[in-house]
Backbone as CSV, one residue per row, in Angstrom:
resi,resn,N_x,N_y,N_z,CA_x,CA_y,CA_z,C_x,C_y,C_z
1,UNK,35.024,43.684,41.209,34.616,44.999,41.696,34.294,45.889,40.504
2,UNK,33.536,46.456,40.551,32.933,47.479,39.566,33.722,49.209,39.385
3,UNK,33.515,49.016,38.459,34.072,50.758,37.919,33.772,52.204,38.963
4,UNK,34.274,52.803,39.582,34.000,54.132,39.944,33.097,54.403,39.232
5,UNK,32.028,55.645,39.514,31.236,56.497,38.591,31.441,57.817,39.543
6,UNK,32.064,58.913,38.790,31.615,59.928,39.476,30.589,60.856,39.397
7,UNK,30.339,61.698,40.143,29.405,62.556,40.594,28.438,63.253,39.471
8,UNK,29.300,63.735,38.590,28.880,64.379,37.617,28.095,63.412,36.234
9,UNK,28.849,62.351,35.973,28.385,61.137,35.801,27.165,60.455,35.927
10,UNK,27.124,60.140,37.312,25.635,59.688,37.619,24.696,60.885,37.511
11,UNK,24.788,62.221,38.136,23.914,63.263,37.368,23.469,63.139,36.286
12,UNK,23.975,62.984,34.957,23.887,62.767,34.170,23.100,62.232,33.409
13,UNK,23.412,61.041,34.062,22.567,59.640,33.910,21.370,59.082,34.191
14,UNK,21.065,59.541,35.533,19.932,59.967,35.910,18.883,60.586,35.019
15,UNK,19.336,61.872,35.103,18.459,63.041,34.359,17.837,62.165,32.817
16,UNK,19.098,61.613,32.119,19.028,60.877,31.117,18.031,60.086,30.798
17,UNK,18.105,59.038,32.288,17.191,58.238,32.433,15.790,58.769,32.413
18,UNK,15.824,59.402,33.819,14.137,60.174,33.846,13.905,60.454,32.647
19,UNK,14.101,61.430,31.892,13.864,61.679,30.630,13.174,60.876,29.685
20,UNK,14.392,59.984,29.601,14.167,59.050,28.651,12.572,58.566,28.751
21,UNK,11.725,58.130,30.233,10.937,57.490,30.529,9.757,58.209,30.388
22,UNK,10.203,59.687,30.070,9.399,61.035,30.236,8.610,61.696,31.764
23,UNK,9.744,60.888,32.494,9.668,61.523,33.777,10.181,62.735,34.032
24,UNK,9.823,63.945,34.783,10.175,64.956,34.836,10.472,65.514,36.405
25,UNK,11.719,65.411,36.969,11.675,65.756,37.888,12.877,66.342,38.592
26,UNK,13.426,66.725,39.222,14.617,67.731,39.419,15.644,66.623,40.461
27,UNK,16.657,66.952,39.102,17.948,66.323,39.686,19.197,67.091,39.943
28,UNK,19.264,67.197,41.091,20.673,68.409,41.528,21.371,67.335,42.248
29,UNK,22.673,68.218,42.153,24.015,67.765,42.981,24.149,68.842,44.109
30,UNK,24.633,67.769,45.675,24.789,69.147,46.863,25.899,70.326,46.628
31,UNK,25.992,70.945,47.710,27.038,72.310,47.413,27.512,71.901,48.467
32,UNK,29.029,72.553,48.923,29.760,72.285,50.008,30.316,70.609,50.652
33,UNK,29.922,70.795,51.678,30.395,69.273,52.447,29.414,68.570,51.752
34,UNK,28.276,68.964,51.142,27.280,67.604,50.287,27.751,67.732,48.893
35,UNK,28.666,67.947,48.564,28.688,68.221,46.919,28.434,66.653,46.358
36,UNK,29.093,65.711,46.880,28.910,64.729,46.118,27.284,63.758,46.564
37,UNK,26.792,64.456,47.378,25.114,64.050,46.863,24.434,64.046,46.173
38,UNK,23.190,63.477,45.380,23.005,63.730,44.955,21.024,64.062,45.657
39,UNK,19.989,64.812,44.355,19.117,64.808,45.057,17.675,64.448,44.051
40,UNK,16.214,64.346,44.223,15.850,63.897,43.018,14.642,64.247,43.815
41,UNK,13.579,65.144,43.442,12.783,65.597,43.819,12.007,65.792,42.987
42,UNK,10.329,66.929,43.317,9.491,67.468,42.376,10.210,68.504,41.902
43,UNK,9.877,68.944,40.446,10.276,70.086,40.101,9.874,70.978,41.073
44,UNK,10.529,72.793,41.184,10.060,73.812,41.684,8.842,74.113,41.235
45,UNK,8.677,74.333,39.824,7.480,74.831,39.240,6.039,73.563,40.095
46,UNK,6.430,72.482,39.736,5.601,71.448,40.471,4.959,72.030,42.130
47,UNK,5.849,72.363,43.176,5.430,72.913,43.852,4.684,74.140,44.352
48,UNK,4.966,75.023,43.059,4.367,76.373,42.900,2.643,76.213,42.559
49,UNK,2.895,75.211,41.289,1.789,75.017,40.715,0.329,74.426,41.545
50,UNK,1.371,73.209,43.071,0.091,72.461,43.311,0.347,72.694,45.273
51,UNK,0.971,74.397,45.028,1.454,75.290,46.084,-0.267,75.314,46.825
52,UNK,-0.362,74.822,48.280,-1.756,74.783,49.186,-2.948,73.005,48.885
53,UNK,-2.406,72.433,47.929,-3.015,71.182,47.399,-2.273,70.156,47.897
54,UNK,-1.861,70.128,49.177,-0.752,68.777,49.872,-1.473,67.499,49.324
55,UNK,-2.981,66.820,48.946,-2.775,65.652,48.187,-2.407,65.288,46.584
56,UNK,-2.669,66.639,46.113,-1.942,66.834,44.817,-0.556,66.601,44.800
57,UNK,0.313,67.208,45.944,1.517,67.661,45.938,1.801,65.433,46.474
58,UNK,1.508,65.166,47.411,1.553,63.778,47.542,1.329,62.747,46.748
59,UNK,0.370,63.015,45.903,0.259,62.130,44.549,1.381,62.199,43.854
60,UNK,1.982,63.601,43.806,3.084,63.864,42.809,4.351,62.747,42.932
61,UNK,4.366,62.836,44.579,5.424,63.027,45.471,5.744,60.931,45.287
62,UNK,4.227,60.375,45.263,3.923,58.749,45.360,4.400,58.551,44.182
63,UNK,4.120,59.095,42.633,4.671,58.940,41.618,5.573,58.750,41.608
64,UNK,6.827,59.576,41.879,8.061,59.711,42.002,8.784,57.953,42.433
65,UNK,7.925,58.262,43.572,8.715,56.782,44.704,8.526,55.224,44.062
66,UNK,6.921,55.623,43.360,6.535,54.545,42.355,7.523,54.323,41.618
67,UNK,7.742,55.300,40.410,8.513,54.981,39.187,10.222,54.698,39.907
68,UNK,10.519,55.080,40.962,11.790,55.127,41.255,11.996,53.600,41.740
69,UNK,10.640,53.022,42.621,10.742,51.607,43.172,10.798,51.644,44.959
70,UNK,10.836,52.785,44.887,11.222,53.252,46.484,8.843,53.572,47.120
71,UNK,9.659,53.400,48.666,8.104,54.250,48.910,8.494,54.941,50.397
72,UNK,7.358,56.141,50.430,7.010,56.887,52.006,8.868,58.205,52.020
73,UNK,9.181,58.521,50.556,10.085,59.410,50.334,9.365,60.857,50.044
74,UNK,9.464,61.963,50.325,9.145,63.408,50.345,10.112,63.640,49.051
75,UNK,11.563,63.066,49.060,12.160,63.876,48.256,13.901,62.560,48.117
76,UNK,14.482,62.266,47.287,15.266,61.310,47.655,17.082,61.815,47.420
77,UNK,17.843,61.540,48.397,19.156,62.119,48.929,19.663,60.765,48.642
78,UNK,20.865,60.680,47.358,21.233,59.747,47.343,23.100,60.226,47.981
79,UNK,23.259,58.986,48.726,24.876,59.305,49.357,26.070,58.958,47.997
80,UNK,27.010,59.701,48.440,28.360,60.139,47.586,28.848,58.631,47.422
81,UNK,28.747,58.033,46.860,29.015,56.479,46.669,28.805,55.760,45.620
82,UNK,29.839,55.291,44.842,29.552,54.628,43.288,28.327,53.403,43.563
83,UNK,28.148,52.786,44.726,26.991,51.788,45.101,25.648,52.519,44.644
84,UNK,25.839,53.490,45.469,24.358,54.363,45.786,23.947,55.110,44.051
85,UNK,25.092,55.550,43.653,24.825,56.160,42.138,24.485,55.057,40.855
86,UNK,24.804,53.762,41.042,24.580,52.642,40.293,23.000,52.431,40.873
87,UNK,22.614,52.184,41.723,21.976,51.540,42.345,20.636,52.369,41.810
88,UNK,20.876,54.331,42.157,19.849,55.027,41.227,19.868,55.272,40.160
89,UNK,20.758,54.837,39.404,20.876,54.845,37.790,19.846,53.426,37.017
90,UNK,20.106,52.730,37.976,19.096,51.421,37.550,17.533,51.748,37.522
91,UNK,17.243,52.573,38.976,15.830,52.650,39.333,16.209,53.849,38.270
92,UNK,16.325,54.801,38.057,15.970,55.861,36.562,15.571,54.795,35.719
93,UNK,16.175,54.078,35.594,15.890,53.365,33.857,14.790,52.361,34.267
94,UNK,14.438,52.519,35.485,13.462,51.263,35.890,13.484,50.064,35.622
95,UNK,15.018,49.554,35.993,14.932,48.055,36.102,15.071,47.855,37.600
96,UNK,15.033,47.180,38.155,15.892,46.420,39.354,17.426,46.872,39.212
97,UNK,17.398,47.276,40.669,18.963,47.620,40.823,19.867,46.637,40.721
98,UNK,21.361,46.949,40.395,22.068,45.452,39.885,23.163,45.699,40.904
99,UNK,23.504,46.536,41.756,23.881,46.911,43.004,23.045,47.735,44.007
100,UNK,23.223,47.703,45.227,22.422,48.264,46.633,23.341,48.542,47.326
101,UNK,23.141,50.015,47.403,24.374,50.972,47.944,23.972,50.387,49.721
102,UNK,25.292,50.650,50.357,25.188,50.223,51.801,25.941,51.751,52.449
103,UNK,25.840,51.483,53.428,25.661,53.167,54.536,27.623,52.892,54.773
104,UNK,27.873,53.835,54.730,29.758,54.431,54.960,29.717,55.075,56.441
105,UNK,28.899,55.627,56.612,29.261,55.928,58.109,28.141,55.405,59.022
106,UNK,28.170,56.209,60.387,27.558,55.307,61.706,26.584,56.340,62.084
Protein backbone atom coordinates (compact mmCIF):
# COMPACT_ATOMS: atom_id res chain seq x y z
CA UNK A 1 0.00 0.00 0.00
CA UNK A 2 1.27 3.36 -0.78
CA UNK A 3 2.03 6.46 1.35
CA UNK A 4 -0.84 9.00 2.26
CA UNK A 5 -0.34 12.37 0.39
CA UNK A 6 -2.10 15.14 1.77
CA UNK A 7 -4.02 17.90 0.44
CA UNK A 8 -1.68 20.54 0.58
CA UNK A 9 0.91 18.23 -0.83
CA UNK A 10 -0.60 17.24 -3.94
CA UNK A 11 -1.43 21.09 -4.48
CA UNK A 12 1.77 21.53 -4.56
CA UNK A 13 2.80 19.14 -6.77
CA UNK A 14 0.63 19.69 -9.23
CA UNK A 15 1.20 23.36 -9.65
CA UNK A 16 4.94 22.11 -9.68
CA UNK A 17 4.28 19.90 -12.27
CA UNK A 18 2.22 22.19 -14.62
CA UNK A 19 4.89 24.54 -14.33
CA UNK A 20 7.52 22.59 -14.79
CA UNK A 21 5.95 21.62 -18.40
CA UNK A 22 5.18 25.40 -18.77
CA UNK A 23 1.66 24.79 -18.46
CA UNK A 24 -0.26 27.48 -16.96
CA UNK A 25 -3.32 26.91 -15.38
CA UNK A 26 -5.16 27.40 -12.02
CA UNK A 27 -4.84 25.04 -9.29
CA UNK A 28 -7.01 25.61 -6.11
CA UNK A 29 -8.04 23.61 -3.17
CA UNK A 30 -12.10 23.57 -2.12
CA UNK A 31 -13.36 25.62 0.97
CA UNK A 32 -15.68 24.06 3.48
CA UNK A 33 -17.17 20.45 3.10
CA UNK A 34 -14.82 20.46 -0.32
CA UNK A 35 -11.67 21.53 1.31
CA UNK A 36 -9.94 18.50 0.47
CA UNK A 37 -10.70 18.82 -3.37
CA UNK A 38 -8.90 19.69 -5.42
CA UNK A 39 -9.52 21.82 -8.79
CA UNK A 40 -7.50 22.54 -12.12
CA UNK A 41 -8.91 24.79 -14.54
CA UNK A 42 -8.23 27.89 -17.06
CA UNK A 43 -6.71 30.67 -15.45
CA UNK A 44 -9.25 33.70 -14.56
CA UNK A 45 -7.33 36.08 -16.63
CA UNK A 46 -7.70 33.22 -19.49
CA UNK A 47 -11.36 33.68 -19.30
CA UNK A 48 -11.45 37.42 -19.23
CA UNK A 49 -9.13 37.56 -22.04
CA UNK A 50 -11.03 35.02 -24.51
CA UNK A 51 -14.38 36.43 -22.42
CA UNK A 52 -17.41 36.07 -25.72
CA UNK A 53 -14.79 33.66 -27.97
CA UNK A 54 -16.38 30.10 -26.62
CA UNK A 55 -14.03 28.32 -29.46
CA UNK A 56 -11.06 30.08 -28.21
CA UNK A 57 -12.16 29.49 -24.69
CA UNK A 58 -12.65 25.49 -25.89
CA UNK A 59 -9.40 25.20 -27.54
CA UNK A 60 -8.03 26.41 -24.27
CA UNK A 61 -10.23 24.21 -22.38
CA UNK A 62 -9.05 20.79 -25.11
CA UNK A 63 -5.46 21.77 -24.23
CA UNK A 64 -5.84 21.35 -20.78
CA UNK A 65 -7.60 17.73 -21.13
CA UNK A 66 -4.87 16.99 -23.83
CA UNK A 67 -1.82 17.67 -21.72
CA UNK A 68 -3.66 16.24 -18.61
CA UNK A 69 -4.61 12.82 -20.74
CA UNK A 70 -8.21 13.26 -19.88
CA UNK A 71 -10.99 14.44 -22.61
CA UNK A 72 -14.74 16.32 -22.93
CA UNK A 73 -13.64 18.16 -19.19
CA UNK A 74 -14.80 22.09 -18.86
CA UNK A 75 -12.74 22.18 -15.79
CA UNK A 76 -11.29 19.07 -13.60
CA UNK A 77 -12.50 18.28 -9.69
CA UNK A 78 -10.21 15.93 -8.39
CA UNK A 79 -11.82 13.87 -5.12
CA UNK A 80 -10.14 14.07 -1.49
CA UNK A 81 -8.22 10.79 -1.96
CA UNK A 82 -4.44 9.87 -1.92
CA UNK A 83 -5.56 7.55 -5.28
CA UNK A 84 -7.07 10.51 -7.02
CA UNK A 85 -4.03 13.01 -5.92
CA UNK A 86 -1.32 10.39 -7.17
CA UNK A 87 -3.14 9.60 -10.05
CA UNK A 88 -3.14 13.73 -10.97
CA UNK A 89 0.27 14.21 -9.95
CA UNK A 90 1.33 11.69 -12.69
CA UNK A 91 -0.90 13.30 -15.47
CA UNK A 92 0.89 16.95 -14.28
CA UNK A 93 4.16 15.45 -15.04
CA UNK A 94 2.64 13.70 -18.05
CA UNK A 95 3.40 10.27 -17.64
CA UNK A 96 0.77 7.59 -17.32
CA UNK A 97 -0.79 7.35 -14.07
CA UNK A 98 0.89 4.70 -11.75
CA UNK A 99 -2.40 4.62 -9.67
CA UNK A 100 -6.34 5.29 -10.75
CA UNK A 101 -8.22 6.81 -8.10
CA UNK A 102 -11.68 4.82 -7.67
CA UNK A 103 -15.08 6.60 -6.39
CA UNK A 104 -15.59 6.40 -2.12
CA UNK A 105 -19.05 7.05 -2.23
CA UNK A 106 -22.43 6.00 -4.14
Amino acid sequence: MSQSIDRNEALAQIKAALKKRGLKFSVTGGRGTAWGWLHIDLLPSDYKKLAGDDSAINSRLGLMNYKLGLTGHSSISIPSASDYYREYIDRANGITPTVTGTPYWD
